[in-house]
N, C-alpha and C positions, 0 to 999 in steps of 0.2 A: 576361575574361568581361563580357557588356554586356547586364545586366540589361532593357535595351529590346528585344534580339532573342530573347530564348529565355522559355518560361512560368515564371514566378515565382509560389510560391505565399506568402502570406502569413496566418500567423495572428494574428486582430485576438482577444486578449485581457482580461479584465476586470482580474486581476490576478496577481500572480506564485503563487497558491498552488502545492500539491501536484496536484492536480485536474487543473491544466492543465497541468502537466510532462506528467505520466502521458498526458495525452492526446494533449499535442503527439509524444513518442515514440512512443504507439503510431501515430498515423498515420503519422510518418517511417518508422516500421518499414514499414509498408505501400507505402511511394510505392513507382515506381521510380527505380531508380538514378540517372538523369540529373536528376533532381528538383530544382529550386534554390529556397532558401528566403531569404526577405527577413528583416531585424531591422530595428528602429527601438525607439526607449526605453520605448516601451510593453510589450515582448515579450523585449528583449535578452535579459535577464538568465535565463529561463530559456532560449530558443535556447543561448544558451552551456554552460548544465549539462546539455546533453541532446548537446552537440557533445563534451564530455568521453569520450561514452560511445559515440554512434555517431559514423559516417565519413557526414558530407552537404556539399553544398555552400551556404553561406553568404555573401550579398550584403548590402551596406548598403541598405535599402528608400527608392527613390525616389518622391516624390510622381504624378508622373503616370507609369505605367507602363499601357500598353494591354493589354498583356501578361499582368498581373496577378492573380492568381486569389486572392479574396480568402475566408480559411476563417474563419467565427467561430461561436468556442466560447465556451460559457455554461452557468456550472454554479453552483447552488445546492448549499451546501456543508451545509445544515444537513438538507434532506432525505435522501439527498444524489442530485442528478441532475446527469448533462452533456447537454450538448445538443452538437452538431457540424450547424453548418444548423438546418437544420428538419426535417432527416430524419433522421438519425441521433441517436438517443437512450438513453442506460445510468442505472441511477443513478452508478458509475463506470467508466472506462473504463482499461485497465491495457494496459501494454505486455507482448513475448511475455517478455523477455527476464530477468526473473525467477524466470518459472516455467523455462525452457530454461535458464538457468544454474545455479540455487539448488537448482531442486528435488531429493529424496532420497529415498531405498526406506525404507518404514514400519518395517520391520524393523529397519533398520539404524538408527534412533536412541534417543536415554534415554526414559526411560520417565518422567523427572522433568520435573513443570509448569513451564515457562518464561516469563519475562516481562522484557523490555527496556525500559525507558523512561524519562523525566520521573517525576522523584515530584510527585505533586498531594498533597491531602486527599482528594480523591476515592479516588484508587487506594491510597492509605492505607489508609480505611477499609473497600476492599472488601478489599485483602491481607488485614487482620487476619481480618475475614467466613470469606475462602476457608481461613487456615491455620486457624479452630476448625473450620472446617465438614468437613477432609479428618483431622483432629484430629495436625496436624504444630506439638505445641507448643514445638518445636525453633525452629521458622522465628515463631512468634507471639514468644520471650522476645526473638531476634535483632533484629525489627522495632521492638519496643518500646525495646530497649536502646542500637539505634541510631539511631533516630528523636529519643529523648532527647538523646544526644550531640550530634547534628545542628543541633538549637534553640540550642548553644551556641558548635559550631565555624561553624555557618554556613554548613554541607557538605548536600547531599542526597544526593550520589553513593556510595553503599554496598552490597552486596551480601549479598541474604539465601542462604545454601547448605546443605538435607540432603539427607534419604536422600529425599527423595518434592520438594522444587523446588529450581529454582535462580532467585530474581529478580534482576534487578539494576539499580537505580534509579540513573542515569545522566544528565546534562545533554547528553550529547553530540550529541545529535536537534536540540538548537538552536544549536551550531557552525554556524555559515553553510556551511560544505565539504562537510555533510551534512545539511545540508536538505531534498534531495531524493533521495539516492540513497545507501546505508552499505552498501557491497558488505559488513563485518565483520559488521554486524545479520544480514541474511539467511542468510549463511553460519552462525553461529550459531544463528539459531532453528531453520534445517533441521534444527541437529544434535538437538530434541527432536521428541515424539511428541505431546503436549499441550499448546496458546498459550495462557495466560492471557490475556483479553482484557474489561479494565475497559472502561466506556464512557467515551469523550473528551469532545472538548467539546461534542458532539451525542450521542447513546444509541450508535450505528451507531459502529463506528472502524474505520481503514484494517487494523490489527493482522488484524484478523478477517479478511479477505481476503488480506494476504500470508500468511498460515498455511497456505492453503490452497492457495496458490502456490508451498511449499515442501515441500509435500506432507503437514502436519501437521494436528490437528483443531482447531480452535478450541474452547476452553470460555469461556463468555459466559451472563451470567444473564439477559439482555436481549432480548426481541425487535423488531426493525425491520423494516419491509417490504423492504429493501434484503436482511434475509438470508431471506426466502423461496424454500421450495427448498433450501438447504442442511442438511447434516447437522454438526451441533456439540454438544457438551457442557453439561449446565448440574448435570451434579452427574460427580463423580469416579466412573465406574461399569467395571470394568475387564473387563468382559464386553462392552462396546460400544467399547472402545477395539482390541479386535481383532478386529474387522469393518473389514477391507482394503476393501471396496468402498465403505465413505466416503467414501474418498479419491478413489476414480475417480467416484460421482457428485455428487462436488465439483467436479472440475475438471471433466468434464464440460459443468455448470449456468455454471461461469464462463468457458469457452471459447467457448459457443451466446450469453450472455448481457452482458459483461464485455469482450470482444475486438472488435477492432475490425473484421476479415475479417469475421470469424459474423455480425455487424451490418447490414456494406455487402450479403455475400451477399444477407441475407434480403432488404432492401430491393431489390434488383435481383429478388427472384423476386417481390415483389410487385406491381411496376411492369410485369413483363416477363409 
């Protein structure tokens, strides 16, 4: 293969986050087949965690290639927005293959509040917040009695479990292997009906969109202009938890708005 005679597409990068995986697959999702893509040390490292997952072709990027088709994305992570060009613009952009894998029929999952992650202080103190506020003082003694321990073994990874959540405070989000993509995460959050969803290191968190990617409702006591439009939780009310059409003008608002087709579409009807 001779990267001089065939189009090469290259994405010029700011830096390895989450942002730009998500974006770099969803356009790979999108190219066609014959599509060849360039690395260089700027970009490798995620081309390679997104070549785990799809089938592309992959060339070392040479400096002068006339060929060259050069894509650069730019995303402010604290708003949060991507940019692709100058034209295409999401606050993020997600690939299909999530919601087509993961996703699950509302019916068919617990009925108990889920939450996967890094323990902070933050989501510390908003767990305690949520277990007085849904009044689960089963899951309030567990957090307290383990958090204690915690300060001594030096462990954060522990799991809160009753009858109304299951959390589970976990490091494994910062294992390098799963950095970017925890096929066991999604698979299990699908299996609940309600995502707890504290705010990260910005008010906005990704949690709150893959939720609704696996077909669940997010509960979040936050709002951000990023989740405008969607329907989510901000108190435990189980009369709005079974209204099925949530879910469809969720995915909906994130397939028109979020996806990378819906995107190029629109721009093409505006040009065209």
């Amino acid at each position: 293969m001779n990267p001089d005679t065939i189009r090469v597409i290259y994405f010029d990068i700011e830096n390895e986050n989450l942002q730009f995986f998500f974006t770099i697959m969803a356009y790979i999702e999108n190219s066609s087949t014959d599509a060849v893509f360039s690395y260089d040390s700027k970009n490798v490292l995620v081309l390679q965690e997104v070549a785990k997952i799809l089938d592309f072709k992959l060339v070392k990027r040479k400096i002068k290639n006339t060929n060259e088709i050069k894509v650069i994305i730019t995303a402010d992570h604290s708003t949060p927005k991507t940019k692709i060009g100058n034209l295409i613009e999401a606050p993020l952009i997600f690939p299909r293959l999530i919601m087509d894998r993961f996703f699950k029929d509302f019916e068919s999952k617990h009925q108990k509040v889920y939450f996967r992650g890094f323990f902070t202080r933050t989501r510390y103190r908003e767990s305690i917040k949520f277990f007085i506020e849904i009044k689960d003082f089963n899951a309030l003694y567990q957090i307290l009695k383990k958090t204690f321990a915690a300060k001594f073994l030096k462990n954060t990874s522990f799991i809160i479990s009753t009858s109304k959540v299951y959390f589970n405070f976990t490091a494994r989000g910062r294992d390098p292997q799963y950095k970017y993509m925890d096929f066991d995460y999604y698979e299990e959050m699908a299996n609940y009906k309600i995502i707890f969803c504290p705010k990260g290191d910005f008010i906005w968190t990704y949690r709150f969109f893959e939720a609704i990617q696996v077909g669940s409702i997010p509960y979040c006591k936050y709002y951000t202009s990023s989740y405008e439009g969607f329907k989510y939780l901000n108190k435990i009310d189980n009369t709005s938890v079974k209204q099925e059409n949530v879910i469809a003008i969720n995915l909906s608002k994130l397939k028109n708005q979020f996806f990378i087709k819906s995107l190029q579409d629109r721009l093409n009807d505006s040009i065209s």
